[in-house]
LUMVEXDO-658893 format. One record per atom (N, C-alpha, C): x, y, z; residue in one letter. Coordinates in steps of 0.001 Angstrom, whole numbers, padded with zeros to 6 digits, always signed. Last residue first. Layout:
% LUMVEXDO-658893
XYZA
...
END
This chain:
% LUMVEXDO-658893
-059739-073314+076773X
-057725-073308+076266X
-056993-073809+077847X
-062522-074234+077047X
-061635-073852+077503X
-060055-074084+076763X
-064741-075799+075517X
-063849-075189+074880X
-063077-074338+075129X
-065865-079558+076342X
-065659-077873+076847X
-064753-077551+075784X
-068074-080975+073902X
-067062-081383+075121X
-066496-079460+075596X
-070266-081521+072387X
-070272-080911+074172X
-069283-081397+074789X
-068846-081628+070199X
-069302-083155+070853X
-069623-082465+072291X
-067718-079620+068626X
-067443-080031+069737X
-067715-081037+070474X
-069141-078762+066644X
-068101-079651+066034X
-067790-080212+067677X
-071138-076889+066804X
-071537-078174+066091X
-070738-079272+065815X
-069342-075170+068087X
-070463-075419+068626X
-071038-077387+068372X
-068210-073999+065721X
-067343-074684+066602X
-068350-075383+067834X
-070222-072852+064140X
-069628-073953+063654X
-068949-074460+064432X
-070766-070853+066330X
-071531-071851+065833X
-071106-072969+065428X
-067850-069476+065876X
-068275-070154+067238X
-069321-071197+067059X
-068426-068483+063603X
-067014-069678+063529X
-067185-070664+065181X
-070008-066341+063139X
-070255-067831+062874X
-069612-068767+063018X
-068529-064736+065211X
-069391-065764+065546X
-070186-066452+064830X
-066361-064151+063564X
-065791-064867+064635X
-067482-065513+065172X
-067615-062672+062151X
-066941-063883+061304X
-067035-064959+062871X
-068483-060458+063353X
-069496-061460+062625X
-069392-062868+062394X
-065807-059223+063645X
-066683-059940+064825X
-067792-060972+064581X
-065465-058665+060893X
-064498-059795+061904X
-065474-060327+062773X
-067332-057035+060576X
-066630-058204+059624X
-066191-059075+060721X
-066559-054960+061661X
-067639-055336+062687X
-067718-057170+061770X
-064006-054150+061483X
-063929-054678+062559X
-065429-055342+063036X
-064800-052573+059297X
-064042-053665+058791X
-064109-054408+060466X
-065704-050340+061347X
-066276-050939+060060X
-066234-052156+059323X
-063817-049155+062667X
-064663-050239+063283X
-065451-050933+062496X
-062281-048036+060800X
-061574-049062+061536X
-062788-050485+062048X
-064025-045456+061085X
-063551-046960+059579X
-062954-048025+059862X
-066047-043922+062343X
-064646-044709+063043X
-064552-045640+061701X
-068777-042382+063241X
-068078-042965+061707X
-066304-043342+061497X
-070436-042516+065440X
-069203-041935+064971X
-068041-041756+063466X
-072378-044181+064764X
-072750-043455+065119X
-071351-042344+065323X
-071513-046162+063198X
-072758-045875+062701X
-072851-044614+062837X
-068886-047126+064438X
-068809-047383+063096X
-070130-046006+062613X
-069236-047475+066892X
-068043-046929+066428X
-068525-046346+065086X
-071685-049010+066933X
-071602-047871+067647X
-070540-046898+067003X
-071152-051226+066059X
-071524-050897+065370X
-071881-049513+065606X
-068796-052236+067794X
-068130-052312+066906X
-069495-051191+065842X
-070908-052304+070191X
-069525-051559+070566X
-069127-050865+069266X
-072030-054799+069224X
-073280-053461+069885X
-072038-052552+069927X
-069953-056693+069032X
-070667-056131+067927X
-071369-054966+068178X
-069691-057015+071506X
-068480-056554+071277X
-069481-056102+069496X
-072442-058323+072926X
-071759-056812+072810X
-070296-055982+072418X
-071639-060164+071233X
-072903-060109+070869X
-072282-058280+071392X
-069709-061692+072377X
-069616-061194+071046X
-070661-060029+070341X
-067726-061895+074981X
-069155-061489+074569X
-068953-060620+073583X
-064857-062640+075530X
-065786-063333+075249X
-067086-062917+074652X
-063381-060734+076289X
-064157-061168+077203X
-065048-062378+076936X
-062424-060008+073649X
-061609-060485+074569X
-062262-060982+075810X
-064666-058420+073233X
-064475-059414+072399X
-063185-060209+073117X
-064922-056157+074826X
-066046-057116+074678X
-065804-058317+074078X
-062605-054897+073896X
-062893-055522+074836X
-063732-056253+075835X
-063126-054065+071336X
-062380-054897+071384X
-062320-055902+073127X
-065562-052398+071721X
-065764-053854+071408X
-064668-054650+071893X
-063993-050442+073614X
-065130-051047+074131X
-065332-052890+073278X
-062488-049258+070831X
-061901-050025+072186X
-062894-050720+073104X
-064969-048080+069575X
-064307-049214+069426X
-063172-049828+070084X
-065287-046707+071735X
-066063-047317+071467X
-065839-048027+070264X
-063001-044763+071408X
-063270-045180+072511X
-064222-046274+072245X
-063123-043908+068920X
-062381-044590+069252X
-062373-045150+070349X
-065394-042017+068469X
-065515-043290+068075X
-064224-044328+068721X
-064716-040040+070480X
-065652-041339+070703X
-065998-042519+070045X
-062793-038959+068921X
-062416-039505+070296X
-063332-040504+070533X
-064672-038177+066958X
-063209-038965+066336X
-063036-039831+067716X
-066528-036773+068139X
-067037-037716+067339X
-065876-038419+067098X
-065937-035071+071277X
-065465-035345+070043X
-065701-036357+069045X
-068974-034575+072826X
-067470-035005+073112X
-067294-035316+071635X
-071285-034447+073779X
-070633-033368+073157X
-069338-033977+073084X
-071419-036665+076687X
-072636-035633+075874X
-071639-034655+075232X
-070048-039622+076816X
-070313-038047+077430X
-070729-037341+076384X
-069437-042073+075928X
-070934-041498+076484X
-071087-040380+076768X
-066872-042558+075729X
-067869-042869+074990X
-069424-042214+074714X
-066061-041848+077690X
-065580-041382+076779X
-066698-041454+075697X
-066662-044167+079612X
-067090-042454+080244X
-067116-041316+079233X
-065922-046368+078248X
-066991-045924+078332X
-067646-044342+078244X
-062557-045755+078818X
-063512-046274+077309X
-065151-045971+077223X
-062735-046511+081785X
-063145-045181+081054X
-062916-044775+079664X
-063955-049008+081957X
-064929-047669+082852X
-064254-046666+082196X
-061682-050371+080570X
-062893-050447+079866X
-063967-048566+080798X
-060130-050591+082090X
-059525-049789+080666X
-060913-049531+080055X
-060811-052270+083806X
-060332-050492+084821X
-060709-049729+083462X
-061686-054282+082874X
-062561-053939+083235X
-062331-052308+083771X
-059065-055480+081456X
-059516-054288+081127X
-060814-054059+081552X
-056142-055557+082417X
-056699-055104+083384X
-057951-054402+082453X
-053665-056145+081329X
-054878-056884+081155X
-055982-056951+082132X
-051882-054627+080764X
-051651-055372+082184X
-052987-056745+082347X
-052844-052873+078646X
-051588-054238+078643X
-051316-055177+079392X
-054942-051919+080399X
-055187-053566+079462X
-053977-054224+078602X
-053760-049883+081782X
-054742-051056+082356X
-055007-052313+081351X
-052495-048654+079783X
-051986-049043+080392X
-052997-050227+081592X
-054891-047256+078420X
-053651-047843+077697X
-052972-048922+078780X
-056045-045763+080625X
-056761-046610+080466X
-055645-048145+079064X
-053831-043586+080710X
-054265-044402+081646X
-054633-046013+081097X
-053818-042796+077626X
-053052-043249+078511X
-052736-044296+079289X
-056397-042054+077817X
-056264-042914+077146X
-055017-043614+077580X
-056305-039652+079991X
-057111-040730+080048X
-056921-042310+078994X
-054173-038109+078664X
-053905-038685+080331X
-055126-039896+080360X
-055453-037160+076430X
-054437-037970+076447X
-054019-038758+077835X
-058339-036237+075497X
-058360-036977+076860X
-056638-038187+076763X
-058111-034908+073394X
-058429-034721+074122X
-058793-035310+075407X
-058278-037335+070763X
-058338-035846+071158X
-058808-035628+072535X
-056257-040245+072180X
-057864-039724+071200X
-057443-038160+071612X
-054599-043534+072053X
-054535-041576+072076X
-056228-041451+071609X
-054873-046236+071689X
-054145-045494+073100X
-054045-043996+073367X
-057145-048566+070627X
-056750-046739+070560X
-055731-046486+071910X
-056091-051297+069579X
-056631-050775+070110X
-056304-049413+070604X
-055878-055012+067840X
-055794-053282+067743X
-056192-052775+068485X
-055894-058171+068128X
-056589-056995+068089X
-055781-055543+068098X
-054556-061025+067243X
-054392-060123+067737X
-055401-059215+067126X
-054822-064764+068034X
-054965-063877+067585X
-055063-062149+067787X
-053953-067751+067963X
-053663-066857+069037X
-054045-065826+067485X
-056007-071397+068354X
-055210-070220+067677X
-054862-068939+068212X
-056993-074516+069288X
-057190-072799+069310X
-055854-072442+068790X
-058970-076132+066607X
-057658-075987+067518X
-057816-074216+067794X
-061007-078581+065579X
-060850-077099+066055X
-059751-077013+066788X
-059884-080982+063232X
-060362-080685+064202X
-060398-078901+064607X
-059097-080479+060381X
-060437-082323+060858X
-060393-082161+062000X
-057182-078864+059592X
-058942-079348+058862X
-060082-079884+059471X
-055756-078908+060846X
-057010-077910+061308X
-057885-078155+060921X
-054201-080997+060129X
-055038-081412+061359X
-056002-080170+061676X
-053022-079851+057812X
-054147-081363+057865X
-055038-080865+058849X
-051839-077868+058926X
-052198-077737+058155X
-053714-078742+058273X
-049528-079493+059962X
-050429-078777+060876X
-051714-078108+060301X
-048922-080449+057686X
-048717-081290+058827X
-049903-081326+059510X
-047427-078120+056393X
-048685-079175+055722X
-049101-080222+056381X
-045721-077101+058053X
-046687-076577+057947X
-047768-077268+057050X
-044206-079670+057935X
-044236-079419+059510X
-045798-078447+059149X
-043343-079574+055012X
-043717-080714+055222X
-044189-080472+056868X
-041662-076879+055458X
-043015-076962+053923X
-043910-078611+054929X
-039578-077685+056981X
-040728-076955+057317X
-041967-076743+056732X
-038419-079855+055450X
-038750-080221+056829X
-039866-078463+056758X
-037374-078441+053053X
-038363-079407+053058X
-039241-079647+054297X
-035741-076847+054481X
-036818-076058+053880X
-038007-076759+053778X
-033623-078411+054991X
-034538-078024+056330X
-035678-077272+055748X
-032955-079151+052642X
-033682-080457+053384X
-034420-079725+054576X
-031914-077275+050972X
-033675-077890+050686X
-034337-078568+051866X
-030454-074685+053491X
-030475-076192+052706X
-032266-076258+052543X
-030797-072004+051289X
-031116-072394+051967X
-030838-073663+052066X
-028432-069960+049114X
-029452-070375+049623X
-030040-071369+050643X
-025725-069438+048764X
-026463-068924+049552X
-027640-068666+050142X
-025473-071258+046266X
-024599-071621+047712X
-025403-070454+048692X
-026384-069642+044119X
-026447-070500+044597X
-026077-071277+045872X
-024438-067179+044264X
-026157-066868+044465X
-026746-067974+045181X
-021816-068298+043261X
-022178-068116+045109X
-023961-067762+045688X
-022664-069191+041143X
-022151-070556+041995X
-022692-069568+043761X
-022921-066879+039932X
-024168-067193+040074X
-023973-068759+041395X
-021217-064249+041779X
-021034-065124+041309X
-022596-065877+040984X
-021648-062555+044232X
-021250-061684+043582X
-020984-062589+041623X
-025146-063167+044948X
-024121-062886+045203X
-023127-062119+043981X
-028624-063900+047058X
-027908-063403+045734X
-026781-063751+046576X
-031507-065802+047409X
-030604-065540+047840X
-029783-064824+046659X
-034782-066712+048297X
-033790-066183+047454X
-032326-065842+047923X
-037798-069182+048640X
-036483-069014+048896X
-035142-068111+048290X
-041072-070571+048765X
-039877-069735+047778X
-038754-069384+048713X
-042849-073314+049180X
-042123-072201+050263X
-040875-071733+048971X
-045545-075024+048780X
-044580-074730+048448X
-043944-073220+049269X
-048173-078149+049105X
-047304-076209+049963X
-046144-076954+049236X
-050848-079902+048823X
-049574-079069+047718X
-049622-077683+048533X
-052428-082326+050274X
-052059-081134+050772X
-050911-080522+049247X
-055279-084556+049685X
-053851-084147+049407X
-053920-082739+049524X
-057643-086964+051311X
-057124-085204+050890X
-055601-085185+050759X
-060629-088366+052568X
-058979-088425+051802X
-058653-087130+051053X
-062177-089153+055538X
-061294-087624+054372X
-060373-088693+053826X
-063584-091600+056187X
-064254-090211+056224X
-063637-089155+055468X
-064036-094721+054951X
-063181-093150+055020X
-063471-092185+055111X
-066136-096584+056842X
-065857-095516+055989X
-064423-094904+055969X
-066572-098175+059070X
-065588-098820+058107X
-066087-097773+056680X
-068067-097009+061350X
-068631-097268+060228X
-068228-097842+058549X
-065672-097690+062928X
-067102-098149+063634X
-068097-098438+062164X
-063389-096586+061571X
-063639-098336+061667X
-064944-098308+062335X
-062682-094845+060084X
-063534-094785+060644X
-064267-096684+060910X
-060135-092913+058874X
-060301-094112+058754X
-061310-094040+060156X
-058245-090251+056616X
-058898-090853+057822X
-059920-091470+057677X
-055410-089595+055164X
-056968-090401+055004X
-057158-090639+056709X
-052980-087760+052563X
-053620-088034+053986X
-055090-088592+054030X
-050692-086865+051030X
-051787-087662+050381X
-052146-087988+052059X
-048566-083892+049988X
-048925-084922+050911X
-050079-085931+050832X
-045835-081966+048505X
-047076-082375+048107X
-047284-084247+049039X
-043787-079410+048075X
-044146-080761+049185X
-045433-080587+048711X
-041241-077437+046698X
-042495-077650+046861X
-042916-079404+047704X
-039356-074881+046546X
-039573-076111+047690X
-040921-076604+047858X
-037572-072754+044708X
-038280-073093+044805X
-039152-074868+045441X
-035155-070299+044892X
-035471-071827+045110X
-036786-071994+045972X
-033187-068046+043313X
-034628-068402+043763X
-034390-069829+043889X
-030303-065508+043199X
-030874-066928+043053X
-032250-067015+043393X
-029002-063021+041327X
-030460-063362+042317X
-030779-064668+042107X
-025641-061810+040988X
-026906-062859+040715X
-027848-062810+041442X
-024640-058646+039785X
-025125-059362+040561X
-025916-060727+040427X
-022558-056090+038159X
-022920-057462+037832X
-023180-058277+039177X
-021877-052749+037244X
-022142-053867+038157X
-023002-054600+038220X
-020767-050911+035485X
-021732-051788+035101X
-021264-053053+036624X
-020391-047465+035330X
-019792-048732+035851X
-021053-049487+035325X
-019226-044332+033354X
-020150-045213+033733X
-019593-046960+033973X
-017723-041683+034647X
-017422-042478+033842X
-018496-043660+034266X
-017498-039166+036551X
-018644-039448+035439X
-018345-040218+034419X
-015913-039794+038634X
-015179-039526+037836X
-015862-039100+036043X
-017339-040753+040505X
-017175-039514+040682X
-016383-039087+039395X
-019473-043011+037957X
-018922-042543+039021X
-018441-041300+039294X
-022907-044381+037793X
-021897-043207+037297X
-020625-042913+038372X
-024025-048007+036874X
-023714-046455+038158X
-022964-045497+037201X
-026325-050175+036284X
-025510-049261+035618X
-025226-047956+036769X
-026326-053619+036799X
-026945-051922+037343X
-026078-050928+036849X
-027735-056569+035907X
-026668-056101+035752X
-027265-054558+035911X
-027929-060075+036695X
-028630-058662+036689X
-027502-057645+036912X
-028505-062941+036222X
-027597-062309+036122X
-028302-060510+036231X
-030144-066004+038306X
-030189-064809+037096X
-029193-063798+037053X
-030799-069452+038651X
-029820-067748+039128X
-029879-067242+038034X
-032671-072084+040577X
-032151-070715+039527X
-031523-069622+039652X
-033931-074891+040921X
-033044-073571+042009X
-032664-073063+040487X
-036236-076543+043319X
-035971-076233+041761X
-035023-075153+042669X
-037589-080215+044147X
-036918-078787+044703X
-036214-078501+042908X
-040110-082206+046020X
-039519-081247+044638X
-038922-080234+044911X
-041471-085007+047306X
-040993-083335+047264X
-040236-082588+046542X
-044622-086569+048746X
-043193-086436+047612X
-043031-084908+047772X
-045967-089382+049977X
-045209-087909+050580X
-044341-087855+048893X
-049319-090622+051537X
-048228-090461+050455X
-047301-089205+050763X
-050233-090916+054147X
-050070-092003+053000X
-049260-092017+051544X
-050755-090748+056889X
-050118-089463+056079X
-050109-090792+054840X
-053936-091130+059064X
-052900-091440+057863X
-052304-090471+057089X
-056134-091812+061504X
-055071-090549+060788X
-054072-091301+060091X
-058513-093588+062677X
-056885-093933+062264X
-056454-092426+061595X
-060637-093966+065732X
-060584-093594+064120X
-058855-093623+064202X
-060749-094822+068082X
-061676-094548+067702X
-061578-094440+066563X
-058053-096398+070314X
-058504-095299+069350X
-059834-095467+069150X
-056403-098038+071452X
-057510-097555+072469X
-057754-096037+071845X
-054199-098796+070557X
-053962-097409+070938X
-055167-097082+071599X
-054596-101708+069976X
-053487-101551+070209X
-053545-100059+071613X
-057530-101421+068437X
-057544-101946+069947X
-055963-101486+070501X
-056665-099806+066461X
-057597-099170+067175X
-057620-099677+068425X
-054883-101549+064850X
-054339-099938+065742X
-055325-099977+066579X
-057512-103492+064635X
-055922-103583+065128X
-055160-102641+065898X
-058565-101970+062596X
-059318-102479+063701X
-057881-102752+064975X
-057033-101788+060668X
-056931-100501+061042X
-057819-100844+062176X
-056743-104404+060091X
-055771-104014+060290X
-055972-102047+061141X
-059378-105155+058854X
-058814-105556+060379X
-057686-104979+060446X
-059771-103107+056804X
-060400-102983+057861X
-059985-103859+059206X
-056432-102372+054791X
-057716-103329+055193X
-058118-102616+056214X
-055633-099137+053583X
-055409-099985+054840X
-056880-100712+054486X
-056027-098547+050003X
-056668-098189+051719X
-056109-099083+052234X
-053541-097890+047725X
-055044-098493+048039X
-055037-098379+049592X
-051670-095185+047764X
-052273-096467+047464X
-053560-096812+047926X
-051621-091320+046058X
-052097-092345+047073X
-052378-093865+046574X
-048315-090806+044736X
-049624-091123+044399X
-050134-092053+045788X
-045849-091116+045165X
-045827-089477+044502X
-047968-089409+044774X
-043882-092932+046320X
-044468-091774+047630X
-045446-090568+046341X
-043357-094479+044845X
-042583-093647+044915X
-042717-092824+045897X
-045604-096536+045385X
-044011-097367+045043X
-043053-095975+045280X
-046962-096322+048837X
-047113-096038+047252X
-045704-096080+046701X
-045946-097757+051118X
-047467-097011+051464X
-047196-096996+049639X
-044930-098953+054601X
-044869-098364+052852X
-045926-098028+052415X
-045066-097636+057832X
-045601-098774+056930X
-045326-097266+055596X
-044521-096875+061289X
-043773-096724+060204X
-044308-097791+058954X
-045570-095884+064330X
-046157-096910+063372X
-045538-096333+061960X
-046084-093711+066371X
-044679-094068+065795X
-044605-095096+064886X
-048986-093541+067221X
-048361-094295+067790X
-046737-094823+066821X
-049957-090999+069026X
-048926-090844+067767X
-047987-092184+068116X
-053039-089715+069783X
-052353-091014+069492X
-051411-091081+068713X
-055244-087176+071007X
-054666-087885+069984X
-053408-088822+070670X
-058453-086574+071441X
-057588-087189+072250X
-056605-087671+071095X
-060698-083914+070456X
-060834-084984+070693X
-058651-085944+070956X
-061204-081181+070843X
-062169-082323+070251X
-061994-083673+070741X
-059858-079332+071789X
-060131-080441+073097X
-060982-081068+072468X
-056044-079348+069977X
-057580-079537+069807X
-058420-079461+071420X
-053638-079402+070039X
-054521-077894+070295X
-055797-077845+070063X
-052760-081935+069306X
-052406-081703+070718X
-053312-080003+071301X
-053310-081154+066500X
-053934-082006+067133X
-054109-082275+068347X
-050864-079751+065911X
-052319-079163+066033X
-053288-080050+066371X
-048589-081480+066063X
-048983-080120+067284X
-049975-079875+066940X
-049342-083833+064775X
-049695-083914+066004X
-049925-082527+066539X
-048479-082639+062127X
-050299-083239+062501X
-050347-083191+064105X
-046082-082047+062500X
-047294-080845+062354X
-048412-081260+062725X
-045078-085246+062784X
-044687-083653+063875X
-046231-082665+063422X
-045517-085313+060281X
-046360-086407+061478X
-046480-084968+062516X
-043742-084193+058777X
-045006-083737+058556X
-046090-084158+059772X
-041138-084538+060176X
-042044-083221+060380X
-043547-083157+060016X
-041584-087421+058611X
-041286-086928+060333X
-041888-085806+060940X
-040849-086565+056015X
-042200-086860+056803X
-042459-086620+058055X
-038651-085237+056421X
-039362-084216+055990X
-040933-084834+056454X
-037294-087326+056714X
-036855-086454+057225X
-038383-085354+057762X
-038006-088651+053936X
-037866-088987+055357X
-037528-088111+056573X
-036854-086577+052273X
-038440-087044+051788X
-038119-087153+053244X
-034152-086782+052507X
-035189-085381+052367X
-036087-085626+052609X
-031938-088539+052040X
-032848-088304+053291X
-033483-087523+053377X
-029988-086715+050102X
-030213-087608+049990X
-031005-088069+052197X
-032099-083802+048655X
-031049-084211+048851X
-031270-085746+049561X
-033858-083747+044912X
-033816-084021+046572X
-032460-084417+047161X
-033629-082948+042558X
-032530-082375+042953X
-032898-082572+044710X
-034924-084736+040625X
-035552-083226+041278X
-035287-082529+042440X
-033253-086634+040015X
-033752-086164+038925X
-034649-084604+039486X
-032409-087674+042317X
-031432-087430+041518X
-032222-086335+040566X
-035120-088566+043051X
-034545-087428+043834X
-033204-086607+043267X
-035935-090826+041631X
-036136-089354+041686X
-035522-088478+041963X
-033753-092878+042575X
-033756-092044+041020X
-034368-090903+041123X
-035117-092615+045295X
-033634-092372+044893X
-033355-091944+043760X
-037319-093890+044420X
-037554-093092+045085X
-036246-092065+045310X
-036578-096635+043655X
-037070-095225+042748X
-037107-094249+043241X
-035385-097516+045879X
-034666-097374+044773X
-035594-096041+044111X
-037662-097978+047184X
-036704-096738+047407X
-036072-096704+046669X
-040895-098643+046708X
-039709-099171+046211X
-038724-098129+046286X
-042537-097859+049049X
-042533-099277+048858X
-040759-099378+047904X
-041885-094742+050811X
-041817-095496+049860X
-041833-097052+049600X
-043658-094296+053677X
-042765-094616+052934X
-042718-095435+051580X
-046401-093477+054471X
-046425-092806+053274X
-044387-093169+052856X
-047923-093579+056693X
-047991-094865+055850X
-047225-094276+054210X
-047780-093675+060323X
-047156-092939+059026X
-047233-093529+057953X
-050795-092268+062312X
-049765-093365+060983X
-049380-092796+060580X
-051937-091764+065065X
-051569-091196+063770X
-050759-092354+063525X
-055687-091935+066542X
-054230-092907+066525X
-053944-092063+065188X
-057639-090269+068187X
-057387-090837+066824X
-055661-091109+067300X
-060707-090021+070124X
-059667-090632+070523X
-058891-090517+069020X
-063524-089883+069617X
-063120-089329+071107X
-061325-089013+070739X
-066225-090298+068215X
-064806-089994+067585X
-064127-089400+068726X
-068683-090551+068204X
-067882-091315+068429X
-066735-091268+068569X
-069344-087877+065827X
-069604-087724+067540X
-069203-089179+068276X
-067629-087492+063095X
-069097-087905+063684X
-068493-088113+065296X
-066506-083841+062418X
-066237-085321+062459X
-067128-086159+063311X
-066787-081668+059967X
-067137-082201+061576X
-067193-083815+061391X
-064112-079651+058493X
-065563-080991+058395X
-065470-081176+060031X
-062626-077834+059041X
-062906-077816+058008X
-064249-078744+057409X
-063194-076639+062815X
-062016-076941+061613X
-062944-077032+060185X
-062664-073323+063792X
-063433-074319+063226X
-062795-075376+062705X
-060646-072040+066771X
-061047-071924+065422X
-061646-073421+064474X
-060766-070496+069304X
-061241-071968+068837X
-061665-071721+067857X
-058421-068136+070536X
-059839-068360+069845X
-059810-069950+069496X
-057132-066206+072492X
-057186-067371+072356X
-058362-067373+071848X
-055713-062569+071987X
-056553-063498+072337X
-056590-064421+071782X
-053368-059982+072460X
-053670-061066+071907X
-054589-061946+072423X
-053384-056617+071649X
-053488-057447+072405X
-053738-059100+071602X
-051866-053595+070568X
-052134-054197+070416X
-052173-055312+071468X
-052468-050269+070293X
-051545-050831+070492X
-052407-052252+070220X
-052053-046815+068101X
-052584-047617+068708X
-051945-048794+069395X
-050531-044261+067233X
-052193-044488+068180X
-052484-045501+068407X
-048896-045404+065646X
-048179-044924+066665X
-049888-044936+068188X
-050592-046466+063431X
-049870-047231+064028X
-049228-046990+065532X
-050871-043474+062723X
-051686-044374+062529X
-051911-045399+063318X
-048176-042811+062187X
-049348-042441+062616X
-049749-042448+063379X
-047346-044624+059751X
-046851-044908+061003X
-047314-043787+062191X
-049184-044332+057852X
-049626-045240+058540X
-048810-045335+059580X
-048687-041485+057121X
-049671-041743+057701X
-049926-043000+058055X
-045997-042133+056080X
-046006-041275+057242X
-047376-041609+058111X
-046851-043443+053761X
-046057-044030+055066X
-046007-043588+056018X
-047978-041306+052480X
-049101-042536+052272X
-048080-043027+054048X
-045547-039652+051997X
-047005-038940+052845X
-047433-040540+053273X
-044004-041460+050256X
-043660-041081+051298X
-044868-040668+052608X
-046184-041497+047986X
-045673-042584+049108X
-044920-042142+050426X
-046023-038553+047193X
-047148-039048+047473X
-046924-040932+048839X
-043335-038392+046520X
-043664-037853+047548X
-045019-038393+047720X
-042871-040199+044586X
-042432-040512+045424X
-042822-039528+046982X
-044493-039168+042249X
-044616-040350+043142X
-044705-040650+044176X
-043420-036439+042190X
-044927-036397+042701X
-045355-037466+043141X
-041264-037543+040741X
-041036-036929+042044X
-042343-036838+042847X
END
């Protein structure tokens, strides 16, 4: 009982917690994973990852319960993922030139490399710079049901035994991807992606647990869309949408937080910010209130762009009020500007407007 009341309290206080504050979203240029050499304007995508011998590719699927068009289907999406994050780059210019080639007898293992005139070829075709390749694709699906059984009392204090299944299905996609650098006829990445996506379902039967799960094939299609998009963060910067936190109550200045609440949903926060400040700074004012105010300050230093004083904000909160929030928040801000550096070094001075 001392458990359960202790959790209960623990929930209360984060919905709180939660109730003080609100939230905003900002556009960031997030790094990608390697920098790609500074020629590199333009990339053409391939699909090279159909099966050479489908027959086998058919026995498999019998054997790891693919339905029949899964794999194919599922590449499609995977092309699909590469491009949307590639289309969120401004590194550099992409090319989806719908180019369909076999690629490994089952799809399970990468083949040998595209020749060099041939990937010279795309390049004049698409008025590329480098080749993107999905090159291998395979996908696996598992499904299970368990019997679970709950013991009740009834009004009659005679004991019931009710009998439920819990199905699971398990959707795993595993991808083989290369990029191709015809100026210096290197491969710059070869990399395999392994995502898997779990899936449950129950009923009153283990046939119906089963039947109430998901089709594999659209499960496949999304495992294969997020290993897609996945790739392409690697090998370029794409912006991303990310959210902040921010105080809407403090002691004692509810009409002001309020206020100032309401100027930066509207995204008004140079108004939200003058009296975040005024709060901030006034001589004697509540150490809780001010820290919060001044960590609303970073956050909106950091939505502005200026990191440097969204940190001077975040360490204010933190040092000189002792705000915990801002603590873990000065992490972030740190993060975010080594990620600018690194996005710096990846950009080719090209702009990093959204």
């Amino acid at each position: 009982m001392k458990t359960i009341r202790f959790f209960a309290f623990c929930l209360l206080v984060a919905l709180l917690l939660t109730s003080c504050m609100r939230s905003a979203s900002l556009t960031v240029l997030q790094p990608a994973q390697m920098t790609l050499p500074e020629h590199i304007s333009t990339v053409a995508v391939v699909d090279r990852s159909k099966p050479s011998n489908g027959w086998l590719n058919v026995l498999e699927g019998l054997v790891t319960g693919e339905a029949i068009g899964q794999d194919r289907r599922s590449r499609e999406e995977a092309v699909r993922g590469l491009t949307d994050a590639l289309t969120r780059t401004p590194r550099f210019t992409v090319k989806n030139t719908g180019i369909e080639m076999t690629g490994s007898k089952a799809g399970v293992n990468l083949p040998a490399p595209l020749d060099w005139p041939e990937i010279d070829r795309i390049c004049r075709t698409y008025g590329a710079d480098a080749v993107v390749t999905i090159e291998s694709f395979d996908s696996d699906n598992g499904a299970s049901a368990r019997r679970v059984e709950t013991r009740t009392k009834g009004k009659d204090g005679k004991q019931r035994i009710d009998v439920r299944y819990n199905a699971e299905q398990r959707t795993a996609v595993r991808m083989g991807w290369r990029m191709y650098d015809p100026q210096t006829k290197i491969i710059i990445d070869e990399f395999t992606t392994d995502d898997f996506l779990v899936r449950d379902g129950s009923g009153g039967t283990e046939r119906a647990a089963l039947s109430n799960l998901p089709s594999p094939v659209s499960v496949s299609r999304m495992v294969a869309f997020n290993g897609g998009r996945r790739y392409g963060m690697r090998i370029a910067p794409v912006f991303v949408q990310v959210r902040r936190n921010y105080y809407a109550k403090a002691k004692g200045f509810k009409a002001e937080m309020k206020q100032a609440a309401r100027y930066a949903k509207s995204d008004n926060w140079d108004s939200a910010a003058e009296t975040w400040k005024k709060i901030a700074d006034r001589p004697g004012v509540d150490r809780k209130a001010a820290g919060r105010a001044a960590y609303n300050m970073a956050v909106t230093a950091e939505i502005k762009g200026e990191l440097d004083l969204a940190l001077e904000w975040a360490n204010k909160s933190w040092t000189s009020f002792g705000n915990k929030k801002a603590r873990n928040y000065i992490q972030t801000i740190k993060q975010r500007m080594n990620d600018e550096r690194k996005v710096d070094g990846q950009m080719n001075n090209k702009t990093k407007k959204a």
